[in-house]
Structures are given as C-alpha cells and as structure tokens.
C-alpha positions in Angstrom: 115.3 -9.3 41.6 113.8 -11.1 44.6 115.6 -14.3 46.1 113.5 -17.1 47.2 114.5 -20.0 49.9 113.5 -23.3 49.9 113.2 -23.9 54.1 111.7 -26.4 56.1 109.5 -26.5 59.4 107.8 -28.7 61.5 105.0 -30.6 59.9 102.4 -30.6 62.6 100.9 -33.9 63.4 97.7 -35.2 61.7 97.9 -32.1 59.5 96.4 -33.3 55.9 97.8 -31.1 53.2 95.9 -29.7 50.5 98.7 -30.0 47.9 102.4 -30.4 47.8 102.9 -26.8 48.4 100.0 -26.5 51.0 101.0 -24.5 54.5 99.8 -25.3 58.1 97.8 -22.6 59.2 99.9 -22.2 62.3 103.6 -22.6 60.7 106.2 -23.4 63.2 109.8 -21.3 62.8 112.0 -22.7 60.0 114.2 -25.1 60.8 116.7 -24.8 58.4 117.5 -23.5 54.7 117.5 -26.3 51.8 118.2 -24.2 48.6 118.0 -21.1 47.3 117.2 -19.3 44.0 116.0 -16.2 41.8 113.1 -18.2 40.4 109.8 -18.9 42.3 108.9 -22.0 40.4 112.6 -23.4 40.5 111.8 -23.2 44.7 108.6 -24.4 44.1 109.2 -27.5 42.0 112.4 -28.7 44.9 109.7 -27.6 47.5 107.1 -30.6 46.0 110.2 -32.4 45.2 110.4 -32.8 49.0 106.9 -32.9 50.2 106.0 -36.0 47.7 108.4 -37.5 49.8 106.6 -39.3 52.6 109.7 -40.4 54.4 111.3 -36.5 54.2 108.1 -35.3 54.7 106.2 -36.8 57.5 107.9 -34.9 60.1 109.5 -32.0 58.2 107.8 -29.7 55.3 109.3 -27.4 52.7 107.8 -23.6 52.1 109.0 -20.9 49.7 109.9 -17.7 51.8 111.1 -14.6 50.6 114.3 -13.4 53.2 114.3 -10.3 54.4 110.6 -9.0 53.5 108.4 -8.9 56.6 105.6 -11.2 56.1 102.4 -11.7 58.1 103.3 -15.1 59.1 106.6 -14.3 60.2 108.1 -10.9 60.6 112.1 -11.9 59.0 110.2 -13.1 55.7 107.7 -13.1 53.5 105.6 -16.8 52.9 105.5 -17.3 49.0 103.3 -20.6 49.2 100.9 -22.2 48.6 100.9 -20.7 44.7 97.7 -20.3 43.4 97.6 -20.7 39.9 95.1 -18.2 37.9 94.1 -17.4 34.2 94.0 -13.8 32.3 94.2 -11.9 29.2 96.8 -10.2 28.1 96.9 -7.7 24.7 98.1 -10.1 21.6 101.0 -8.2 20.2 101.3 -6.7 16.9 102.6 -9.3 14.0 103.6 -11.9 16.7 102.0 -15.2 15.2 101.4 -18.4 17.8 102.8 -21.7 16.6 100.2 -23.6 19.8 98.3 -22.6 21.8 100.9 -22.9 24.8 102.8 -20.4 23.5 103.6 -17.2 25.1 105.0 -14.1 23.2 108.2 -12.3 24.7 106.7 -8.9 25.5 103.9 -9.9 27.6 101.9 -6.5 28.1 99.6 -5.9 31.4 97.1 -8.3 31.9 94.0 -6.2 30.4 92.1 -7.0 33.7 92.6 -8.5 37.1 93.5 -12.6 37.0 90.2 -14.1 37.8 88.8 -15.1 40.9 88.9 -19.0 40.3 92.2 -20.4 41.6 93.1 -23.7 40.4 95.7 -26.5 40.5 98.1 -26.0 37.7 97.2 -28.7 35.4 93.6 -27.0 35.2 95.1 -23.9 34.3 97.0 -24.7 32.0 94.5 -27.0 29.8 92.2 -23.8 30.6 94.7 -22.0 28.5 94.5 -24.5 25.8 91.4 -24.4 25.2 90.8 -20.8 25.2 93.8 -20.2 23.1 92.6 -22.8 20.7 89.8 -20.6 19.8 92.1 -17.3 19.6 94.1 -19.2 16.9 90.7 -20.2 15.1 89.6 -16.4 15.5 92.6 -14.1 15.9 91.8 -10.9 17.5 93.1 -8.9 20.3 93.3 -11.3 23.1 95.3 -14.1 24.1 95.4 -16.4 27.7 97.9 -17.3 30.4 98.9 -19.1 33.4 99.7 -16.4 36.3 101.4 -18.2 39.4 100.6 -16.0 42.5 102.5 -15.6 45.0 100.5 -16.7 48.7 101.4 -12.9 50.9 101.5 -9.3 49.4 104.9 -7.9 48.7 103.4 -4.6 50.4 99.9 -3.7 52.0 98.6 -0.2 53.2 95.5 0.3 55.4 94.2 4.2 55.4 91.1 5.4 56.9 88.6 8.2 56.4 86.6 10.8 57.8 83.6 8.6 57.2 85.9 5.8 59.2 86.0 3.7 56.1 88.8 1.2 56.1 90.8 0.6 53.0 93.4 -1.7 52.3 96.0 -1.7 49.1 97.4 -4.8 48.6 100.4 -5.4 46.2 100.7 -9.2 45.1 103.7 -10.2 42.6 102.4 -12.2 39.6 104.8 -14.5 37.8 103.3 -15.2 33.7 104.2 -19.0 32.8 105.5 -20.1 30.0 104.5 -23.8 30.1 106.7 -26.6 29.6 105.3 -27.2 25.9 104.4 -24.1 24.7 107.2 -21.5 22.9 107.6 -17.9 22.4 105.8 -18.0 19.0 106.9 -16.0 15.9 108.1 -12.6 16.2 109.0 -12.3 12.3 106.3 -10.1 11.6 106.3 -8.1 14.9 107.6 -4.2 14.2 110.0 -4.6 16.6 111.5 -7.9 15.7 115.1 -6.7 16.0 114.7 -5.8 19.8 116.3 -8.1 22.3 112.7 -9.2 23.6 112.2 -11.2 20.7 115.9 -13.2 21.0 115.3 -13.8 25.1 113.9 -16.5 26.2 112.2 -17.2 29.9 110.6 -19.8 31.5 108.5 -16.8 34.1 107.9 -13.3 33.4 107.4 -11.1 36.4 104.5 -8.7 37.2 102.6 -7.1 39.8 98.6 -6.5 40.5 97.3 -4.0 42.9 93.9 -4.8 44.9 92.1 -2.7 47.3 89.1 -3.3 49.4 87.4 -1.5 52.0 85.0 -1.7 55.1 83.0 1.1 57.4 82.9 0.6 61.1 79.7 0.0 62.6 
C-alpha cells in the first residue's frame, strides 16, 4: 500500500494557480512535511485545506508526494498532484442492483477501456456520472460510469527502442475509482457471490492501474 505526504514548498511569486491542487512548473525542494496518510484523496482534501488559505498559502503551498519513489520532478519522490479527475466504464456486475446513480458496487472490475481523454474538475465529473448513470438505471445493461482520480507522475515508465529506431515509451499511472460522497455500494442481495467479504467492505477509493504506451521514429 503506498503512503502519501502532505509537504509544502515555496510558492513562487506571481504564480496564478490553476486549482487548489495546481503545481508550479518549476517546484522548489519541500520545505517540510505536514501530514501523512494511506489515502490519496485524504492528502488531497488537507492539501486544498491549505491552499484555500490565502494567509497559509501566499508564500508556502502544499503538494501530494509519494516518499521514496523517484519522480521526474524530484528524484526522492514521486509528485502525486495536480489530480486529474476522468470518467470510464466499468463491467455492471451480475445481480448487483443501484439504489442512485452515485453508487458504486464493491467489486469494481477493469475499466472496459482506457479513462477518457477529457480531464475535468471534480464537480464536472461527478454530475458527468449522474447523468450517464441515470440512463443505465432507465436501460440496465452491461455498463455502468465512474469517477477515476489520476494520479499527476507514472508510478513506473520504460523507454525501448528498435531496429527501425522507433522510440516507445510504457507508462504505468495508478488510478484511484471514487465512490462519491452521496452515492453507496448499491445492493449486492442478488449478486452470486453475496456472501464474499466484497460485498460487507466498504471504501471511500478503490485502487487500480492503467498502462499507456506511445511511440516516435527519429528523423
């Protein structure tokens, strides 16, 4: 399970931030540690906490890190923000039932395709969500929509070359599927595997990971 810190830096000058958990392009080394924790959007929510605070935040900024994964921004850890909030399929499980369309079952399968392009602010993504889940619950079929926070730098990437001198680059991103704040688990009565522990447990995040690869030729 990963650990996330919640550390400040510098806040360059006449730097306008995007969003709460917006980064300089040029980070300066952190400062010091705030808080720590196993959940990303625990560290995320103290990390806005903060920077919605003009006083705290005019001269010094909060950023999730990951300690101890070498990042590209700095080599001792891995930057985790800004989050960039995307929407995606999953496969609707077998007998589990919705109760709205904010609800997100237990056993969340692989996403049945990559997260779409289109990052958004959270608030978009989640009434996204309701209103495509709206329609699953008018037409139930095999499909059903999430929130997937995404963390800002790969957990791994690969670069490999060929003969041809074609560049290709594997990157590994760690997803985290949201269950929002209104939404539920829905109903696993009818699910064949009621009994399981998935269907007691109950999470705020599930984690996953999504693979991407591009590739270039040299000239």
């Amino acid at each position: 399970m990963a650990t996330y810190q919640v550390v400040i830096i510098p806040r360059p000058e006449a730097w306008m931030p995007a969003s709460p958990d917006d980064v300089p392009p040029q980070p300066g080394s952190p400062l010091e540690v705030l808080a720590e924790s196993d959940d990303l959007l625990a560290a995320v929510r103290q990390v806005i906490e903060h920077n919605e605070d003009a006083r705290r935040a005019a001269s010094r900024w909060a950023v999730v890190v990951e300690p101890g994964s070498r990042g590209r921004t700095w080599p001792a850890a891995r930057l985790c923000t800004p989050i960039a909030y995307k929407v995606t399929a999953i496969w609707w499980p077998d007998g589990w039932e919705p109760e709205s369309p904010l609800d997100v079952p237990n056993c969340v399968w692989q996403a049945q395709g990559r997260p779409g392009e289109a990052a958004m602010n959270y608030p978009q993504a989640e009434a996204t969500i309701r209103s495509l889940n709206r329609q699953c619950m008018n037409r139930p079929g095999a499909t059903w929509y999430v929130v997937m926070a995404v963390e800002n730098e790969p957990i791994s990437q690969t670069v490999s070359y060929d003969s041809a001198g074609t560049e290709t680059t594997i990157e590994v991103r760690r997803l985290h599927v949201i269950r929002p704040e209104h939404g539920g688990r829905g109903n696993c009565t009818y699910c064949p595997a009621h009994s399981l522990e998935c269907a007691k447990t109950d999470w705020a995040s599930q984690v996953l990971t999504a693979t991407g690869t591009s590739g270039s030729t040299s000239a």
